[in-house]
ChimeraX commands (.cxc) that place a marker at each C-alpha (Angstrom):
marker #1 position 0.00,0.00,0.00 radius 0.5
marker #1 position 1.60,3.44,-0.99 radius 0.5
marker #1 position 0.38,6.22,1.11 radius 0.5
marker #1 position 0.66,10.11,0.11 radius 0.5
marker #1 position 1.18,11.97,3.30 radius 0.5
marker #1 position 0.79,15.80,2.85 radius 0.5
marker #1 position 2.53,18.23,5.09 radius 0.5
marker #1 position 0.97,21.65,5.35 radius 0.5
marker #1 position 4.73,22.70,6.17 radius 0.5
marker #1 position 7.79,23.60,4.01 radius 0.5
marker #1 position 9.62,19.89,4.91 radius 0.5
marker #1 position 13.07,21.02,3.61 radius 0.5
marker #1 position 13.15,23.70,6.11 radius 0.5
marker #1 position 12.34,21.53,8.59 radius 0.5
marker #1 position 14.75,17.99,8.67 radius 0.5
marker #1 position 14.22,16.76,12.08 radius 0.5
marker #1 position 10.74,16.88,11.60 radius 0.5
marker #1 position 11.36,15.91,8.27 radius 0.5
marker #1 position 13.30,12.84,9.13 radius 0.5
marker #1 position 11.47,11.90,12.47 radius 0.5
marker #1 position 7.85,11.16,10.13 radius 0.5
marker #1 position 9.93,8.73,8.16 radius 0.5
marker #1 position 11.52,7.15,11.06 radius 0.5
marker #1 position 7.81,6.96,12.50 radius 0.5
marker #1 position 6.11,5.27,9.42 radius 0.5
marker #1 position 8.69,3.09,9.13 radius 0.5
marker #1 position 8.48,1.77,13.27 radius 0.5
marker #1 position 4.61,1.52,13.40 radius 0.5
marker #1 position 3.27,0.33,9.74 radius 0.5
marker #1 position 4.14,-3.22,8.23 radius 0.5
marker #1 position 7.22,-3.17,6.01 radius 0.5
marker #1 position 5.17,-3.82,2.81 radius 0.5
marker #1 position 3.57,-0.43,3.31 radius 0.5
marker #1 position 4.95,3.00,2.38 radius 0.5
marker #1 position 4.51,6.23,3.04 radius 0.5
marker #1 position 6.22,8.98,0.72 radius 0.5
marker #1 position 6.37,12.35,2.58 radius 0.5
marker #1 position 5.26,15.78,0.85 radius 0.5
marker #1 position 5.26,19.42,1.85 radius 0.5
marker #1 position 3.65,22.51,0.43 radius 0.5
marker #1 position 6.31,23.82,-2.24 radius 0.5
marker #1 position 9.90,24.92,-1.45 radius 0.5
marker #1 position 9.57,28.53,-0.75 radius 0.5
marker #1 position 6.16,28.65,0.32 radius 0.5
marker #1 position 7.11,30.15,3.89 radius 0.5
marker #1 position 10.23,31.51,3.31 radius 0.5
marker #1 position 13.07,31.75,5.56 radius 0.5
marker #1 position 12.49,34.46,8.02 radius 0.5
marker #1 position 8.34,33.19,9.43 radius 0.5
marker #1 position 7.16,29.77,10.77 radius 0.5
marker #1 position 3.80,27.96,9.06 radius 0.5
marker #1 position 2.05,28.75,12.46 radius 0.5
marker #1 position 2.57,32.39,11.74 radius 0.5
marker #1 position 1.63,32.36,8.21 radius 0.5
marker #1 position -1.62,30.32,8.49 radius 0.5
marker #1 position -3.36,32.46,10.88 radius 0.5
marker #1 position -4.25,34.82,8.34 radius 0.5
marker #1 position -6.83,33.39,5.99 radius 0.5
marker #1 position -5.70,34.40,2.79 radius 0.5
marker #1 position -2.25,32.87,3.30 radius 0.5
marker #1 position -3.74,30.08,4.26 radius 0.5
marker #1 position -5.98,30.21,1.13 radius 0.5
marker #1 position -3.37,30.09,-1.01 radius 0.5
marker #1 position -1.56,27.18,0.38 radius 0.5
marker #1 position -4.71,25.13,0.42 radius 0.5
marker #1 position -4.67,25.25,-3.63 radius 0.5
marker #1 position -1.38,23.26,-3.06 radius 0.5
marker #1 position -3.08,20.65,-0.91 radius 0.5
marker #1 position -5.69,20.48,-3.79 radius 0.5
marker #1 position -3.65,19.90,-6.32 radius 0.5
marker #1 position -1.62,17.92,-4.37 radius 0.5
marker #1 position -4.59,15.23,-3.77 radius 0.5
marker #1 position -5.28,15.28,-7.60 radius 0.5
marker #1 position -1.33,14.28,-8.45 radius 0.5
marker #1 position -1.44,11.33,-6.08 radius 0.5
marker #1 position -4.43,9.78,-7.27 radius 0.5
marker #1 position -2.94,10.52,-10.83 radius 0.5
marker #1 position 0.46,8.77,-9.50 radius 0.5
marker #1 position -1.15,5.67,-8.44 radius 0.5
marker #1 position -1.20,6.05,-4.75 radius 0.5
marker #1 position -3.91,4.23,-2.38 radius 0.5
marker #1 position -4.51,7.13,0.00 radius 0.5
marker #1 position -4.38,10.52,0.77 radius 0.5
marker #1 position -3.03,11.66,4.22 radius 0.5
marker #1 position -3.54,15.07,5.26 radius 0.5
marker #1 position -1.23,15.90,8.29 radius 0.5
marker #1 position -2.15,18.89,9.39 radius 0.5
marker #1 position -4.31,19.43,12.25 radius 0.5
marker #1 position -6.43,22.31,10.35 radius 0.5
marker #1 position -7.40,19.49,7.86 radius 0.5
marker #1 position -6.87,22.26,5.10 radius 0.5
marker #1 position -8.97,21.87,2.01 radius 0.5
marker #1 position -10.10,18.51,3.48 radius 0.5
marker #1 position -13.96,18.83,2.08 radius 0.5
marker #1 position -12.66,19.71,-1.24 radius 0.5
marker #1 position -9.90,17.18,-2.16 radius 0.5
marker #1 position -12.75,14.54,-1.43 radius 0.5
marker #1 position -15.18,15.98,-3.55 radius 0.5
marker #1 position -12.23,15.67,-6.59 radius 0.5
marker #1 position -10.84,12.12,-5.89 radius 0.5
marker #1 position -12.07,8.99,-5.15 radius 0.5
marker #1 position -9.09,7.13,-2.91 radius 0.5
marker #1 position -9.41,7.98,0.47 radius 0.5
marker #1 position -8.19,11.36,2.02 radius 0.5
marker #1 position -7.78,11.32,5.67 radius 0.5
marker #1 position -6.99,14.62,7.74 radius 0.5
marker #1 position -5.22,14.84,11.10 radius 0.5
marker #1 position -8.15,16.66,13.30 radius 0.5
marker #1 position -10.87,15.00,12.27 radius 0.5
marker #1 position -9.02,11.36,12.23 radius 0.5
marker #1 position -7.64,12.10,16.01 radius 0.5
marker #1 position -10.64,13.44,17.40 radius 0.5
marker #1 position -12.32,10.62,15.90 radius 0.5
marker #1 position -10.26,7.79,17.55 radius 0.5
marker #1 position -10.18,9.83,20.83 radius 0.5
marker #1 position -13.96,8.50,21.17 radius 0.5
marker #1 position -13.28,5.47,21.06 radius 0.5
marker #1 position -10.37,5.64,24.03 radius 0.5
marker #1 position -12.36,7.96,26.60 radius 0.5
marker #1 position -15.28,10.01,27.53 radius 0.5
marker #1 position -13.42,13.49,26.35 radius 0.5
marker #1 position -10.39,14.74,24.74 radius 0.5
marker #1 position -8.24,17.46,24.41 radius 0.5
marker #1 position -5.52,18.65,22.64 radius 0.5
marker #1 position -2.54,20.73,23.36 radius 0.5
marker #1 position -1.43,23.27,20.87 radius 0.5
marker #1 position 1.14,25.55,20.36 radius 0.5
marker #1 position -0.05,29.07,21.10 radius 0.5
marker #1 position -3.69,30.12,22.09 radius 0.5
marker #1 position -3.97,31.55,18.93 radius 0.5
marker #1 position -4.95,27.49,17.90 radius 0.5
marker #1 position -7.90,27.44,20.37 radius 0.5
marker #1 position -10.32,28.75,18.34 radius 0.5
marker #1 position -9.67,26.82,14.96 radius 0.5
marker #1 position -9.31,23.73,16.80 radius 0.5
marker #1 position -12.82,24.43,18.67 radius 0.5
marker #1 position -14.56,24.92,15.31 radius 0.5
marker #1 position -13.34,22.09,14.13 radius 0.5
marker #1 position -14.87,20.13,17.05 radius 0.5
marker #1 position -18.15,21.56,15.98 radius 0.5
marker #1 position -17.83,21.21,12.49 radius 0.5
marker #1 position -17.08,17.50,12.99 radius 0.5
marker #1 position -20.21,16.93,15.76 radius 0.5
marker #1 position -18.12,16.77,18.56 radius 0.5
marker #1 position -17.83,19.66,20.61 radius 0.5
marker #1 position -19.45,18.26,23.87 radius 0.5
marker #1 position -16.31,15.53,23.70 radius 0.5
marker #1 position -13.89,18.31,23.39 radius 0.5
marker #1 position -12.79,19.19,27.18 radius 0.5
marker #1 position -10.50,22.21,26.08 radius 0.5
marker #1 position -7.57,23.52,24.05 radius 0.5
marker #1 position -4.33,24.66,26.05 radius 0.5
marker #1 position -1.41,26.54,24.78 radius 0.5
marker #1 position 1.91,25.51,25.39 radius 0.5
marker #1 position 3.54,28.06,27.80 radius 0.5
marker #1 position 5.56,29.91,26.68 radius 0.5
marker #1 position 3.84,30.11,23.36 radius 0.5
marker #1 position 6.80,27.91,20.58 radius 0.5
marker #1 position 6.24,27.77,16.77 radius 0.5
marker #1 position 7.25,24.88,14.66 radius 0.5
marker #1 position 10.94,24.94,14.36 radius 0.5
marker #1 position 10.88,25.71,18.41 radius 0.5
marker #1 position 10.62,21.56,18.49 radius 0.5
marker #1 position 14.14,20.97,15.65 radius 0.5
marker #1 position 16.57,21.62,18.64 radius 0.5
marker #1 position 18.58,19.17,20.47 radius 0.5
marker #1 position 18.38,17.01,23.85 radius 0.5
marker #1 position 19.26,20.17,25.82 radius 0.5
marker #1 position 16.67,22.44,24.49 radius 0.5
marker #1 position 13.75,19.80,24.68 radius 0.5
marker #1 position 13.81,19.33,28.18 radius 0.5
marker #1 position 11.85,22.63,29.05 radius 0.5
marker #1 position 9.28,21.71,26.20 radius 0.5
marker #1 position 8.52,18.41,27.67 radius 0.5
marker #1 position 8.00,19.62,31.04 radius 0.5
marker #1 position 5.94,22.37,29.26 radius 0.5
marker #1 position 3.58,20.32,27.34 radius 0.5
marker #1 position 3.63,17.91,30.79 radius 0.5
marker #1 position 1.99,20.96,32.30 radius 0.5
marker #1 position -0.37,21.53,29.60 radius 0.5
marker #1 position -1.43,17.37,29.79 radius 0.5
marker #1 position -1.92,18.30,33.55 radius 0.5
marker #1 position -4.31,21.16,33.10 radius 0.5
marker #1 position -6.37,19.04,30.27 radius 0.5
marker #1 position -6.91,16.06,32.54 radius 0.5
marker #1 position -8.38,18.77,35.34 radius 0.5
marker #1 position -10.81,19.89,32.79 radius 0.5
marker #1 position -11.93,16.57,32.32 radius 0.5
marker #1 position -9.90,15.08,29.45 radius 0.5
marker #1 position -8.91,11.86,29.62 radius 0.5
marker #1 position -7.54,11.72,26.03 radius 0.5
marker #1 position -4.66,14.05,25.30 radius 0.5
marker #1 position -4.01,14.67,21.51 radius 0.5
marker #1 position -0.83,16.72,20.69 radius 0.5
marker #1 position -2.84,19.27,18.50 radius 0.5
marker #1 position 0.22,20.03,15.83 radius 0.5
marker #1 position 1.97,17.61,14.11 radius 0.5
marker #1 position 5.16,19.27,14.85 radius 0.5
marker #1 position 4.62,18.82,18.77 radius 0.5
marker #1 position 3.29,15.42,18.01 radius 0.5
marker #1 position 6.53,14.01,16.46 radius 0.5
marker #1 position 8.56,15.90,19.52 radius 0.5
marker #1 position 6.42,13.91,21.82 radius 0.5
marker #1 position 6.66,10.96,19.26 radius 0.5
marker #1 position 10.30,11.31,19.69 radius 0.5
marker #1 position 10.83,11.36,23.66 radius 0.5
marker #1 position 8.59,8.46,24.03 radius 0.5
marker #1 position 5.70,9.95,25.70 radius 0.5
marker #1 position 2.53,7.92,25.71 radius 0.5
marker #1 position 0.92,8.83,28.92 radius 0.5
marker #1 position 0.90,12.08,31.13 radius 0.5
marker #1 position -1.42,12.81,34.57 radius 0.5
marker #1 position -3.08,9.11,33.89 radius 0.5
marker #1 position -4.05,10.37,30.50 radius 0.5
marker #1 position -3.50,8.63,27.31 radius 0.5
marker #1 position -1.51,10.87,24.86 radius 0.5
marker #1 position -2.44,9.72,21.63 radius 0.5
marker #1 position 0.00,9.01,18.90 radius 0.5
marker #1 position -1.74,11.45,16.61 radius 0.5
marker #1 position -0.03,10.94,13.25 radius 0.5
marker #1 position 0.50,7.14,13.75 radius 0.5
marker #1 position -3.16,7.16,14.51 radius 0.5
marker #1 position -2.88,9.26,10.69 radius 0.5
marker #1 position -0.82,6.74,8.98 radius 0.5
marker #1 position -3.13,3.51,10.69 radius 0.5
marker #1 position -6.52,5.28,9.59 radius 0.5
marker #1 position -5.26,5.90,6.36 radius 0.5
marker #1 position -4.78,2.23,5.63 radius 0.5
marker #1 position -7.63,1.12,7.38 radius 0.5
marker #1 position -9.40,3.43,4.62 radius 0.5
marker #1 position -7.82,2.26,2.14 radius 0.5
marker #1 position -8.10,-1.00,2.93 radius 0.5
marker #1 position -12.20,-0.82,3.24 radius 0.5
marker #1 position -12.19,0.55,-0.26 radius 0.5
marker #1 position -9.98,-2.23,-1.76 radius 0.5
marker #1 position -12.03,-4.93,0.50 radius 0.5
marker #1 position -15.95,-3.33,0.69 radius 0.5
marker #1 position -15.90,-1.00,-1.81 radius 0.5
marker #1 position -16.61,2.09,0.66 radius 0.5
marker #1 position -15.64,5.22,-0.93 radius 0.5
marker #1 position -16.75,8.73,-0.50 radius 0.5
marker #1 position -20.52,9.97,-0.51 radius 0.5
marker #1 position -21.36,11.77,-4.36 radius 0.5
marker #1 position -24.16,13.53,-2.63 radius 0.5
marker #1 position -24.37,16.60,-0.78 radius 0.5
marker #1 position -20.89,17.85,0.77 radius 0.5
marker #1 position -18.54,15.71,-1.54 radius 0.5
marker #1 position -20.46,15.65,-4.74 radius 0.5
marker #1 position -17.85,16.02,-7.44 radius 0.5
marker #1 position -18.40,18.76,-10.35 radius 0.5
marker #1 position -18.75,17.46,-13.68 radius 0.5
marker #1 position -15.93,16.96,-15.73 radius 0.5
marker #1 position -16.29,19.80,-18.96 radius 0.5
marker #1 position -17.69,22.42,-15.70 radius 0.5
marker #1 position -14.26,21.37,-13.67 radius 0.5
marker #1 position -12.01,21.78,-16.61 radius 0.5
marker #1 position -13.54,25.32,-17.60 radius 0.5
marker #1 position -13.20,26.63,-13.70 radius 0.5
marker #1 position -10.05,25.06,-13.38 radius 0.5
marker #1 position -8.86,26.92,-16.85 radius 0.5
marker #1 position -10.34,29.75,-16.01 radius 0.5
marker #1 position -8.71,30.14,-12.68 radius 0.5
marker #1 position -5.31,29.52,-14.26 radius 0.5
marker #1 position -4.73,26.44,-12.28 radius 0.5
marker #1 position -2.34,23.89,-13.08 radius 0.5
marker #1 position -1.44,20.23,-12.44 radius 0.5
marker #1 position 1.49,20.09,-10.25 radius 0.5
marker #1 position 4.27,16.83,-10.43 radius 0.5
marker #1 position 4.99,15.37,-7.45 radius 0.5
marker #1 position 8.59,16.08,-7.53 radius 0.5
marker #1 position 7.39,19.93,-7.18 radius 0.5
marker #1 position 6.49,19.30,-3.71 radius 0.5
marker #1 position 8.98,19.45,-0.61 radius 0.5
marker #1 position 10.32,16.46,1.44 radius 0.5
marker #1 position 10.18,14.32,-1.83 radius 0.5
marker #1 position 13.74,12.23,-0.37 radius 0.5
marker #1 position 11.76,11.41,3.30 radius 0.5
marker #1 position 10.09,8.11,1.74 radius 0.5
marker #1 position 10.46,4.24,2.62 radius 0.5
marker link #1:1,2 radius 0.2
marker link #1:2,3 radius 0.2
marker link #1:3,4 radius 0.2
marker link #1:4,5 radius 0.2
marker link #1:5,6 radius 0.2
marker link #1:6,7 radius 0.2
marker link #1:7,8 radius 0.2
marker link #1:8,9 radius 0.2
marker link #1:9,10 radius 0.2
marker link #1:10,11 radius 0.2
marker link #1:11,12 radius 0.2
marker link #1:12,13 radius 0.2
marker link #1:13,14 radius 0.2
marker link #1:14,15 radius 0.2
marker link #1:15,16 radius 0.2
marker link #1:16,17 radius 0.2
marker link #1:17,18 radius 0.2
marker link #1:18,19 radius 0.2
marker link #1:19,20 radius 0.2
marker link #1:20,21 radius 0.2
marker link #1:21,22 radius 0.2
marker link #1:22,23 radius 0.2
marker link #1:23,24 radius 0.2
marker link #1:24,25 radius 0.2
marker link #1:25,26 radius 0.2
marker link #1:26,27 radius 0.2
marker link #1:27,28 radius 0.2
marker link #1:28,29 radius 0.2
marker link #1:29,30 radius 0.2
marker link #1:30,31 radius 0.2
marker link #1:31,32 radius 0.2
marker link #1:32,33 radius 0.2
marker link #1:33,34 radius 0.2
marker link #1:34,35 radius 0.2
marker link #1:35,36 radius 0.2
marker link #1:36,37 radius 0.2
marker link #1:37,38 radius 0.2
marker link #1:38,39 radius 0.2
marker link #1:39,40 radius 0.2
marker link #1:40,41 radius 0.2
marker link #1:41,42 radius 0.2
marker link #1:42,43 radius 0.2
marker link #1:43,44 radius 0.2
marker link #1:44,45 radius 0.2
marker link #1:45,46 radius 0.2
marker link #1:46,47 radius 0.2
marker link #1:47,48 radius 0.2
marker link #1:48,49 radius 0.2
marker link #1:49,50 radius 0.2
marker link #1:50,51 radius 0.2
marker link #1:51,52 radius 0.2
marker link #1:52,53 radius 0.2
marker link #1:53,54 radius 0.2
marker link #1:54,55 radius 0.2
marker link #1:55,56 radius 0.2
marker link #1:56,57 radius 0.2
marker link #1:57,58 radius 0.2
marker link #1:58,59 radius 0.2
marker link #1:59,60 radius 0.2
marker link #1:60,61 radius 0.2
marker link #1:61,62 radius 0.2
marker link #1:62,63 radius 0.2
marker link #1:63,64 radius 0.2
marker link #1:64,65 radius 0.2
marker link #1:65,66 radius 0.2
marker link #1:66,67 radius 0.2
marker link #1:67,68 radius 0.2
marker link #1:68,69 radius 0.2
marker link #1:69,70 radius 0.2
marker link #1:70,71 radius 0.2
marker link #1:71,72 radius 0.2
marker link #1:72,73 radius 0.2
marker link #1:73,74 radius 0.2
marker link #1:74,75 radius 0.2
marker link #1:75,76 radius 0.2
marker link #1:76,77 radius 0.2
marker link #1:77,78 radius 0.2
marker link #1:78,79 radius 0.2
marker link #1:79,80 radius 0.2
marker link #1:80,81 radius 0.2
marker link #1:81,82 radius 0.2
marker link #1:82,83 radius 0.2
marker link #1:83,84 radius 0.2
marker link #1:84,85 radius 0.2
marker link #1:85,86 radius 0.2
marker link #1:86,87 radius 0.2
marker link #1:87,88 radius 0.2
marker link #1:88,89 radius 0.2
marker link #1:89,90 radius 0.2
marker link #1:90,91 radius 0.2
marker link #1:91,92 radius 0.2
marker link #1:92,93 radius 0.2
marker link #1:93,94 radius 0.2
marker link #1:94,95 radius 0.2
marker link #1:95,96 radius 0.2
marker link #1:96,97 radius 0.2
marker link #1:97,98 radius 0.2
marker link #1:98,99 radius 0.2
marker link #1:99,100 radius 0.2
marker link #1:100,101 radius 0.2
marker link #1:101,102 radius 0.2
marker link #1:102,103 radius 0.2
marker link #1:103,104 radius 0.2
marker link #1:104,105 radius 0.2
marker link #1:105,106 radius 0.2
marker link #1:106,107 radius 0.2
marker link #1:107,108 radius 0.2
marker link #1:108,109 radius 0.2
marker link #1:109,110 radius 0.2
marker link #1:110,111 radius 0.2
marker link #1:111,112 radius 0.2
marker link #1:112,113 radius 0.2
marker link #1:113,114 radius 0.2
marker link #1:114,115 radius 0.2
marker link #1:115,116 radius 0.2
marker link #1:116,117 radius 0.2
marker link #1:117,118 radius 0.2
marker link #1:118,119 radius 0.2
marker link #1:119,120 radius 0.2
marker link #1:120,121 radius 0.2
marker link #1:121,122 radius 0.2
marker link #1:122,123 radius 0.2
marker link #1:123,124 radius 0.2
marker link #1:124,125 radius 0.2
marker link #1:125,126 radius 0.2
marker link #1:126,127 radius 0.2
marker link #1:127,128 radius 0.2
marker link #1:128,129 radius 0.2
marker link #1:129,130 radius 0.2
marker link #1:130,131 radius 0.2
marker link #1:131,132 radius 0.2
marker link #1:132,133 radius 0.2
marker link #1:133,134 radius 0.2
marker link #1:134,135 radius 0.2
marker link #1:135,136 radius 0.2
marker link #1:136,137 radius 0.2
marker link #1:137,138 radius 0.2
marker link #1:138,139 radius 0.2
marker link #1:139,140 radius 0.2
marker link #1:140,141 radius 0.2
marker link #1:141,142 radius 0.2
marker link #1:142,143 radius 0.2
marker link #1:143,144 radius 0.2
marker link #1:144,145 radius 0.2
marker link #1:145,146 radius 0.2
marker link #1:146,147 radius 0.2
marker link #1:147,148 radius 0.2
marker link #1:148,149 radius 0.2
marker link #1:149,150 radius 0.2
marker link #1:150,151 radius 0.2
marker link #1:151,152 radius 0.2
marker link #1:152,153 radius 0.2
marker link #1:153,154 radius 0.2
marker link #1:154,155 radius 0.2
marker link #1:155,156 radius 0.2
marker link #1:156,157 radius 0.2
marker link #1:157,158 radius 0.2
marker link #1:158,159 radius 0.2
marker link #1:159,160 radius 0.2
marker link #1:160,161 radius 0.2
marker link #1:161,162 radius 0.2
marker link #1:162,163 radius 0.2
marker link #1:163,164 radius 0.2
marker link #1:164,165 radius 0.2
marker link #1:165,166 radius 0.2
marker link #1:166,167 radius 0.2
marker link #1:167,168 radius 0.2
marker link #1:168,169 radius 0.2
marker link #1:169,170 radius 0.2
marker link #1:170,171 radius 0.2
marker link #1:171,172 radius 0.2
marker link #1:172,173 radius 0.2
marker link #1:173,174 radius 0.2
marker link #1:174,175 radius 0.2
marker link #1:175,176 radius 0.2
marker link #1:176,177 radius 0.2
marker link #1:177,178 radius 0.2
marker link #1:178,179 radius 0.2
marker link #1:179,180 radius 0.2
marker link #1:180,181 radius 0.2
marker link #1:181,182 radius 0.2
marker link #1:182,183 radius 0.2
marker link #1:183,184 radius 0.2
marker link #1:184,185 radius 0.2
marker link #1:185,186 radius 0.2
marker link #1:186,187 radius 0.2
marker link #1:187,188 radius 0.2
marker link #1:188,189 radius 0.2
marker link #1:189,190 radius 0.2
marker link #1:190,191 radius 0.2
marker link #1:191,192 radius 0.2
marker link #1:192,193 radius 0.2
marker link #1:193,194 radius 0.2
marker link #1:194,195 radius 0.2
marker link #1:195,196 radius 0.2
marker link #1:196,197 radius 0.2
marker link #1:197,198 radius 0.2
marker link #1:198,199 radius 0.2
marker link #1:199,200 radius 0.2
marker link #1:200,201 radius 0.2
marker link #1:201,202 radius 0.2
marker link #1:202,203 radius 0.2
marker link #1:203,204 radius 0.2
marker link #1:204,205 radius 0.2
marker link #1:205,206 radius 0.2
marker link #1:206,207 radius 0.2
marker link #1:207,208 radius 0.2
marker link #1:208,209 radius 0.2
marker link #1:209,210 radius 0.2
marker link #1:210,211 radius 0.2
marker link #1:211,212 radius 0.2
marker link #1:212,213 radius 0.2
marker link #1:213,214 radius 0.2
marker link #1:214,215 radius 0.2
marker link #1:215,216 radius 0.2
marker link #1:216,217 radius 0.2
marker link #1:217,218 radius 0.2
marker link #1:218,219 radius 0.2
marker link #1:219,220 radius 0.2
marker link #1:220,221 radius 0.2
marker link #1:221,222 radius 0.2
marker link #1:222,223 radius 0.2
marker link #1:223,224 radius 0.2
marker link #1:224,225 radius 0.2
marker link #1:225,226 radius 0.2
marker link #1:226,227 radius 0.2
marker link #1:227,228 radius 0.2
marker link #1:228,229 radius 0.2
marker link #1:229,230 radius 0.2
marker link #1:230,231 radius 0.2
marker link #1:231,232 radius 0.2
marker link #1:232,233 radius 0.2
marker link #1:233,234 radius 0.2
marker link #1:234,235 radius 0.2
marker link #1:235,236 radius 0.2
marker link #1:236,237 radius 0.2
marker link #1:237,238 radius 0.2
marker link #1:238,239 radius 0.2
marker link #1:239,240 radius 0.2
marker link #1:240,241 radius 0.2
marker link #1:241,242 radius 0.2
marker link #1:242,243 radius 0.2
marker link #1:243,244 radius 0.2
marker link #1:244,245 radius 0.2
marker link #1:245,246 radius 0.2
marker link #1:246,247 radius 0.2
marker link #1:247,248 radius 0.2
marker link #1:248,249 radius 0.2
marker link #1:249,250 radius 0.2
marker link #1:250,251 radius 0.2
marker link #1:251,252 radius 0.2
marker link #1:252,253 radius 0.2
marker link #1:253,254 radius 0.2
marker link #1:254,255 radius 0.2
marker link #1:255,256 radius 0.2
marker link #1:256,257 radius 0.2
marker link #1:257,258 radius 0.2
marker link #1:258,259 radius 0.2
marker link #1:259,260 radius 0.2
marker link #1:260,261 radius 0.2
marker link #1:261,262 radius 0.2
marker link #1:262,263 radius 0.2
marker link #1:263,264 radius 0.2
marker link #1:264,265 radius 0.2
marker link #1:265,266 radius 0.2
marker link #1:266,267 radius 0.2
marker link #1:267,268 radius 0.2
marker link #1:268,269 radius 0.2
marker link #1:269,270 radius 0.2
marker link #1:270,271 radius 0.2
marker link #1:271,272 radius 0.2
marker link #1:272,273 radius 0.2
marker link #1:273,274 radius 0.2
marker link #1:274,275 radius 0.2
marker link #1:275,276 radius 0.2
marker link #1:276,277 radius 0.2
marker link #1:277,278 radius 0.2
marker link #1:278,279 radius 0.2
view
């Protein structure tokens, strides 16, 4: 099974991260499966701003969704079983599964999810309180708000590349994101889910599956598992995505013309970033 896991980050700016998803596919999904890593195009960010900075303005994030679009269409074009969405905005989400019919998984919904199946309520830790909000509408969105305890920040608030440093500098950002588990269970979670997949792979990486009697949830090996359990149902039961209502795809000649008309453009799959991270 080949899956296509989409980043909604610049992966060659970010190697550890980069490197530790790889490292991760390869420890928790049978050998015979692979997962080929992808982030937004190089140059998307830039040099001198993290994702987390960029994406809470909604044009910027706009714009980078087209890339997850068109990223969806090139891997069912390329063959691939799957479409992995690791991001925990689940950019574009709704609209790469009205266009394609393998699966297409995304990180928020899949986690949140899951969490219902392990206990009562969950809650996620993200990195800044800017993240509440999103990740609270997304709880709604998905029918889930009353299993949503809370959202809590990090503190001191860290962007992405806060979590590429070495042993030295990750012992304050354990403790920290200890302290955040800690004030999640006393709101009533009993599900922790490291809400960025960043912070996910740092806790990934120290080996932390448990915090205040909590389970912290593996959130993007939870990803890569759903992802072939989805693909898997299709291959097996033929479940695929619903044609009605929020999916329904557009008709061919009326896609074509808006897609023309919009000057958009298929995209190869060596254009995206992190192309080398695959198994």
């Amino acid at each position: 099974m080949r899956i296509w896991h989409q980043s909604f980050s610049d992966l060659d700016l970010a190697p550890v991260y980069r490197a530790t998803l790889a490292r991760h596919a390869a420890a928790v999904l049978p050998s015979e499966d692979s997962v080929v890593l992808h982030g937004l195009r190089p140059g998307t960010y830039g040099p001198h701003f993290a994702p987390i900075h960029a994406i809470r303005h909604r044009y910027l994030e706009y714009l980078n969704e087209a890339q997850v679009i068109e990223a969806a269409l090139t891997a069912e074009r390329s063959g691939y079983d799957v479409f992995a969405l690791g991001c925990f905005y689940d950019p574009a989400l709704q609209a790469v599964r009205s266009l394609v019919d393998i699966p297409c998984v995304g990180l928020s919904e899949t986690c949140m999810l899951v969490a219902c199946s392990l206990g009562q309520r969950f809650g996620l830790v993200s990195l800044e309180a800017s993240q509440r909000a999103q990740h609270e509408e997304l709880a709604r969105a998905y029918g889930l708000r009353e299993r949503l305890a809370g959202v809590v920040a990090m503190q001191p608030p860290i962007d992405e590349y806060s979590l590429e440093g070495d042993e030295e500098t990750a012992r304050p950002l354990l403790a920290a994101f200890d302290a955040a588990c800690g004030r999640l269970v006393a709101m009533g979670a009993e599900v922790v889910i490291p809400g960025d997949g960043f912070l996910n792979e740092f806790v990934w990486r120290h080996g932390l599956r448990a915090s205040h009697g909590a389970v912290v949830m593996d959130a993007l090996g939870t990803l890569f598992h759903y992802a072939r359990f989805m693909a898997g149902t299709r291959a097996a039961l033929g479940l695929q995505v619903s044609r009605i209502g929020h999916y329904a795809r557009p008709p061919a000649a009326m896609l074509a013309q808006a897609r023309a008309a919009a000057g958009a453009a298929e995209m190869a799959e060596g254009s995206f970033s992190g192309g080398d991270g695959r198994r």
